[in-house]
C-alpha positions, 0 to 999 in steps of 0.5 A: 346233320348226317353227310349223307343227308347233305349229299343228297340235298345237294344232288337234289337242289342241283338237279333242280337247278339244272332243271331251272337252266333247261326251263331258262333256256326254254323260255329264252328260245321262245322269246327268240322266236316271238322277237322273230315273229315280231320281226316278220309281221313288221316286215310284212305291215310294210310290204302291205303300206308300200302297196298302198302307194301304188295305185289300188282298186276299192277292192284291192284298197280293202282288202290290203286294209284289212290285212293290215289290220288283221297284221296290227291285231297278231302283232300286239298279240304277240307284243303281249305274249313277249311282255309275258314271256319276258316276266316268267323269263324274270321269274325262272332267273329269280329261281334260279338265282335262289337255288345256286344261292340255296347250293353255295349255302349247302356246300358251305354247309357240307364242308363244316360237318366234314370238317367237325367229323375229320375234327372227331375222326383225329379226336378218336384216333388221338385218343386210342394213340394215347392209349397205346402209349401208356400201355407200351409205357406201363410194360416198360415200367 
């Protein structure tokens, strides 16, 4: 393989991972507000409970209720939102756990053909050096 050709693969797949790290980031800070949500509704689902010890008309009975209800749909909405936050989380690791992976293998790689082309470098000079030093003996002879 050409060492252009690796060069260029390596910025790809870096790019790419970098990408991944924002996407990683992303999702991480939409789990974050999701876990905030969460939060909040538990706070207000207790407020709501507080009150129903205090004493309540029919009409300030059903209506604290059915908030409440309305708070228990959004919060197993939001349950299952992070579950499924947290598997595409799972999945962009995953990526991005193959790319720096898929890096290393390629630096490792890299550093072979420059080795064998530093290898053919000191080959050919070896061998014109040799050259000249047969000619400058021929001449002396």
């Amino acid at each position: 393989m050409d060492r252009k050709r690796i060069d260029r693969i390596i910025e790809i797949k870096e790019k790419v991972k970098k990408d991944k790290e924002r996407e990683i980031e992303e999702a991480a800070s939409r789990m974050a507000a999701i876990c905030d949500e969460i939060l909040a509704l538990d706070r207000q689902i207790e407020a709501n409970y507080e009150k129903f010890c205090r004493p309540l008309s029919g009409n300030d009975f059903a209506v604290i209720r059915d908030y409440l209800e309305y708070l228990d749909v959004s919060k197993t909405s939001l349950i299952c939102e992070k579950a499924s936050m947290q598997e595409t989380l799972d999945i962009l690791y995953q990526e991005f756990y193959e790319f720096a992976r898929e890096l290393k293998m390629l630096s490792k790689l890299q550093d072979k053909i420059i080795k064998a082309f530093k290898k053919t470098e000191n080959r050919r000079e070896q061998k014109l050096l040799d050259e000249l030093a047969l000619r400058i003996e021929g001449k002396r002879l």
